[in-house]
C-alpha positions in Angstrom: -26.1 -39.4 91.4 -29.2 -41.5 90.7 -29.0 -44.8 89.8 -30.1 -46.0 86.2 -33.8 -47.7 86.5 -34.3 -51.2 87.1 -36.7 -54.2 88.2 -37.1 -55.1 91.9 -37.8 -58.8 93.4 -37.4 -59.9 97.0 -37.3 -63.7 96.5 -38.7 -65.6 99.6 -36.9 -68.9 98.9 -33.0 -69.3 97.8 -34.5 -71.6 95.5 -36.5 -68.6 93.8 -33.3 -66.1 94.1 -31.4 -68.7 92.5 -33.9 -69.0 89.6 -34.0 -65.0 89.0 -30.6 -64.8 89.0 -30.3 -67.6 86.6 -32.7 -66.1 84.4 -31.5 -62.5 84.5 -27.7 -63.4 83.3 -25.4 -60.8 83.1 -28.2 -58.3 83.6 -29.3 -59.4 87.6 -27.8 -58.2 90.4 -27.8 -59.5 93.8 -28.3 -57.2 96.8 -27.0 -58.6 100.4 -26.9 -55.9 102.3 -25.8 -53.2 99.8 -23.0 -51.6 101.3 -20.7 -52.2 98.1 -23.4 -52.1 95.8 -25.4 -49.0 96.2 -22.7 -46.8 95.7 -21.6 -48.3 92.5 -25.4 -48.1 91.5 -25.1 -44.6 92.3 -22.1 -44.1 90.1 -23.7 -46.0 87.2 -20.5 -47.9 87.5 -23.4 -50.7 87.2 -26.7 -50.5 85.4 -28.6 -54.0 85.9 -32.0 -54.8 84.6 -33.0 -56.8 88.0 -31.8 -56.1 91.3 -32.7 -59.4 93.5 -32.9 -58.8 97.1 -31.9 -61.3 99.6 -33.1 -59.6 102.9 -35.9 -61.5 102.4 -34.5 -64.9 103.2 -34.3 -65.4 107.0 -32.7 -68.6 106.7 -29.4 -67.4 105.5 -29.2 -65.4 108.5 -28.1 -66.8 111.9 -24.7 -68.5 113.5 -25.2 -72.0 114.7 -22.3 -74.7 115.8 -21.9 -78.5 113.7 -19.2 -80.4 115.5 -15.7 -78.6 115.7 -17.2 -75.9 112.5 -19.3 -72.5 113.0 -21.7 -72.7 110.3 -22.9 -69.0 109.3 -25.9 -67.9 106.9 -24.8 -65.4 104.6 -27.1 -62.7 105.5 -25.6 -63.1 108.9 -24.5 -58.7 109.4 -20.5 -57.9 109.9 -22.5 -56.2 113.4 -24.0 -59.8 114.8 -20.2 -61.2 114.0 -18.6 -59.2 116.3 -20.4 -59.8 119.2 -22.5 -63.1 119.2 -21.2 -65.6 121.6 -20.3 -68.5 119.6 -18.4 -66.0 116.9 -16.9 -64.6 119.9 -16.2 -67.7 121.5 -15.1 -70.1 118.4 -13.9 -67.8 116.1 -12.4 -64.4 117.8 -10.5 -63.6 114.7 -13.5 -63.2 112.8 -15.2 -61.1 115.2 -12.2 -59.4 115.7 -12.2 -58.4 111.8 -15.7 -57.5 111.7 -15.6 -55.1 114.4 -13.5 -53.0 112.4 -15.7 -52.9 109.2 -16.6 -49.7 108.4 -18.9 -47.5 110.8 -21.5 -48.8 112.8 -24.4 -48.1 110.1 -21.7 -50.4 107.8 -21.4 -53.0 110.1 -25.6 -53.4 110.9 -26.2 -53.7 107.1 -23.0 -55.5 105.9 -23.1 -59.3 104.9 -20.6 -61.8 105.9 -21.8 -63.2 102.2 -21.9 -60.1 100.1 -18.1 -58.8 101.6 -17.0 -62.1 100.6 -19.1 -62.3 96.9 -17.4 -58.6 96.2 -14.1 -59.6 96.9 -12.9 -56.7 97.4 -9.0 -57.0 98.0 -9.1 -54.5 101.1 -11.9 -56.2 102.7 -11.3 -57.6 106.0 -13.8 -60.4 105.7 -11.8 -62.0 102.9 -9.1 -62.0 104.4 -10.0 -64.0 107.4 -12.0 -66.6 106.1 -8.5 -67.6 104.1 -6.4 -67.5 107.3 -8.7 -69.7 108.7 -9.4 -72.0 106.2 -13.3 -71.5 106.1 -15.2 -73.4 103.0 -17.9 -71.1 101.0 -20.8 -73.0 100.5 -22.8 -72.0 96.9 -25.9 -72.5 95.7 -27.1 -72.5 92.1 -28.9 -74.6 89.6 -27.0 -77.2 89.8 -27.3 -77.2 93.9 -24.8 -76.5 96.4 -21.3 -76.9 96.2 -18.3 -76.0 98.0 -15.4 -74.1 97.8 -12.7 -73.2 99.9 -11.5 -70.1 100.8 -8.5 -70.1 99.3 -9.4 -71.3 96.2 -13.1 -68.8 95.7 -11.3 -65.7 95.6 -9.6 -65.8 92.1 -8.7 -62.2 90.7 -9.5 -58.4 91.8 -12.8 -58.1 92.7 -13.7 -61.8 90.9 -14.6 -65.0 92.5 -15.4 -68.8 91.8 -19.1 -67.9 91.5 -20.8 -69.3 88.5 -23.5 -66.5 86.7 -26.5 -68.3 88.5 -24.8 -68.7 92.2 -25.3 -67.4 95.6 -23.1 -67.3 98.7 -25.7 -69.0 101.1 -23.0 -70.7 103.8 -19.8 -70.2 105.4 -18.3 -72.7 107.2 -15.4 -71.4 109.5 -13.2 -74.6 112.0 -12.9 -73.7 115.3 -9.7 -72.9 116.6 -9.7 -74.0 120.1 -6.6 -72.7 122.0 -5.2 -70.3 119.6 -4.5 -67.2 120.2 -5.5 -64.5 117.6 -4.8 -60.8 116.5 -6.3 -59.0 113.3 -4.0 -55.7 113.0 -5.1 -53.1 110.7 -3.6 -49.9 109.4 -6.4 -47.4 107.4 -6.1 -43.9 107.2 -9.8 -43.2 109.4 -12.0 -45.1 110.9 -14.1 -46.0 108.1 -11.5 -46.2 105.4 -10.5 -49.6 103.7 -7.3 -51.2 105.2 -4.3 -49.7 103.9 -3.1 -53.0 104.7 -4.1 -55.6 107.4 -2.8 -58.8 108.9 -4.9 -61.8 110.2 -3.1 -63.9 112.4 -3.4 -67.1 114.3 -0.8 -69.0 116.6 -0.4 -71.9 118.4 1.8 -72.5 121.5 3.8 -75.2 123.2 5.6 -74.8 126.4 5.7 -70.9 125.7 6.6 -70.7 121.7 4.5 -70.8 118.8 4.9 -73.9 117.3 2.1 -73.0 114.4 1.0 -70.1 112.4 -2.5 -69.1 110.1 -1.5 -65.5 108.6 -3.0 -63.8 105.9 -2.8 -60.3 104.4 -5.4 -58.0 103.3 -4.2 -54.9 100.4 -1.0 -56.8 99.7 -2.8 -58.3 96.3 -5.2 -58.7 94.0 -6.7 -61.3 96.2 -6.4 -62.3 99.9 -2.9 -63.2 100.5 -1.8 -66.5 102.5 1.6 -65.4 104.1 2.9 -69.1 103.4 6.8 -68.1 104.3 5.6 -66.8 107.3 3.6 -69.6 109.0 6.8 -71.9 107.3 9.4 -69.8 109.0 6.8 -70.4 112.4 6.7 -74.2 112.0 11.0 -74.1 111.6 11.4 -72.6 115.1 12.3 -68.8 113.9 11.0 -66.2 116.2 8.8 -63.8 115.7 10.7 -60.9 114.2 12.4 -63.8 111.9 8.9 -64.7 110.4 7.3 -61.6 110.5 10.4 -60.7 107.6 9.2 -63.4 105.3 5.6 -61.4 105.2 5.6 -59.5 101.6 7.3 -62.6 100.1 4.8 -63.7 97.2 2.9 -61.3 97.7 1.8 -58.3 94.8 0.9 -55.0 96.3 0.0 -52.4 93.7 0.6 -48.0 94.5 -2.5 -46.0 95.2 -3.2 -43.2 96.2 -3.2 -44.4 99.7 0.6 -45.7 99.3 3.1 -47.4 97.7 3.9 -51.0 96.9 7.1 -50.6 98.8 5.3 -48.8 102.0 3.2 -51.6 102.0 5.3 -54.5 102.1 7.4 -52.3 105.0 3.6 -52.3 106.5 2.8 -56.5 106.3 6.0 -56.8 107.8 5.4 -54.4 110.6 1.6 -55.7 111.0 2.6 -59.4 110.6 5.0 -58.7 113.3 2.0 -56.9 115.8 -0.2 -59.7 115.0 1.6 -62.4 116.3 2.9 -61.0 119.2 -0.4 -59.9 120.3 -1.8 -63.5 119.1 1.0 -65.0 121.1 0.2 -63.5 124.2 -3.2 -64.9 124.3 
C-alpha cells in the first residue's frame, strides 16, 4: 500500500528535531531508521502530518567508553552493535542480541534508539538494555533527562517518552567478567522472538553466585526474571532457577503460540542461557 501524504524535514541539530517534534504534537513522527515505521506507514496504520528524520544527525551515531559505562548515540545501527570492539568487548550481551535482529538489510538500517522508542514487546533490544540495567538518556524542551531501563518501558508498545522527546543516549555498565548468553526461539530467521532470554552470570570458585535475566514475549513489556536471579543469589542451581522463569510474568496466545507454551519456553530458554553464560 502507499502511505497517506505527509511533510518531510531532516533536522541537522537535536535541538531542531526536538523543536519539530514539539511543534508537530500528536501529528509528527520520528523516523530512526524506519524499520518499524515504514511498514506501519504503509498500512496506514499511521498517517502523520510531519515525518522528522534523524539520519541527519551524526552525533547520535557512534559507541564511545566513560569510565566503567558504554555510552551509545541512538542512531548507532543494530549492524555496528554486533561487531564494534568496545560493544563486543564491554557489552557482549548486547551484541549478542543485535546480531540476531532481523536480516542483514534490518540490522544496517535499525537503531539501537528507534527499537528501544517502539517498544515493541518481541524486540530483542529492549530486552537487554533491562537485563543490564542501561539508563535511556532523553531529550526534549525541557533538556535531557534520564531514565532507566526498567522504568522507560511502561505498557505494549508505550514508553516514558514525553510528546516532544527523543531517545538521543544509551548508557549500558560494563560487565567485566560475566559471562553472557541471549537465547532466542523464532519461527525463521527474520521472525520476532517467539520468546527470548537475556542472561548474565557471575561466578565464584565455579558457581554463579549472581544473575541479570530478562525475558523478551513473555509480557507486555520487557520482563525482569526477579525469582530467577533471587533463586541465583540463594545458592539453587541452575535447573532450580531456571523453574522460577515465568513467575510474574504475563504472556498473551498468538498466533505464534500459547501463553502456556511460552512460559514452558522462558523456562527452557532461561535454563540455555545460563548454562551457556556459565560456561564463559
Amino acid at each position: 500500500m502507499i502511505p497517506a501524504s505527509f511533510d518531510y524535514i531532516r533536522p541537522s541539530t537535536v535541538e531542531d528535531a526536538v523543536n519539530a517534534l514539539s511543534e508537530a504534537g500528536d501529528e509528527g513522527k520520528v523516523l530512526a531508521g524506519g524499520q518499524s515505521l515504514l511498514p506501519v506507514l504503509r498500512l496506514r496504520m499511521a498517517a502523520p502530518a510531519l515525518l522528522i528524520d534523524l539520519g541527519g544527525l551524526p552525533q547520535l551515531r557512534g559507541v564511545r567508553t566513560e569510565d566503567d559505562t558504554l555510552v551509545i548515540g541512538a542512531m548507532t545501527t543494530h549492524a555496528t552493535l554486533a561487531s564494534h570492539p568496545l560493544v563486543v568487548e564491554g557489552a557482549p550481551l548486547l551484541a549478542q542480541a543485535a546480531a540476531t535482529v532481523g536480516d542483514r538489510q534490518v540490522r544496517h538500517r535499525g537503531t539501537i534508539g528507534g527499537s528501544l522508542a517502539h517498544a515493541d514487546p518481541a524486540g530483542d533490544l529492549p530486552t537487554v538494555a533491562v537485563a543490564l540495567d542501561a539508563l535511556i538518556v532523553l531529550a526534549g524542551m525541557d533538556g535531557r533527562r534520564t531514565v532507566a531501563a526498567k522504568d522507560f518501558f511502561t505498557d505494549l508498545f508505550t514508553t516514558a517518552l514525553r510528546p516532544d522527546e527523543l531517545v538521543v543516549e544509551v548508557r549500558v555498565p560494563k560487565l567485566d567478567g560475566w559471562g553472557v548468553h541471549y537465547a532466542k526461539l523464532n519461527r525463521t530467521a527474520q521472525a520476532w522472538a517467539t520468546v527470548a532470554v537475556a542472561a548474565a552470570v557471575r561466578r565464584d570458585n565455579g558457581s554463579i553466585v549472581e544473575a541479570k535475566v530478562a525475558l523478551t514475549n513473555m509480557g507486555p513489556t520487557p520482563v525482569r526474571a526477579s525469582a530467577v536471579e533471587s533463586a541465583i543469589a540463594n545458592g539453587e542451581g541452575v535447573d532450580a532457577a531456571a523453574s522460577h522463569a515465568a513467575e510474574g510474568a504475563s504472556p498473551t496466545s498468538d498466533t505464534t503460540a500459547s501463553a502456556e507454551f511460552r512460559s514452558h519456553l522462558a523456562t527452557v530458554l532461561t535454563r540455555r542461557a545460563l548454562t551457556a553464560a556459565s560456561a564463559l
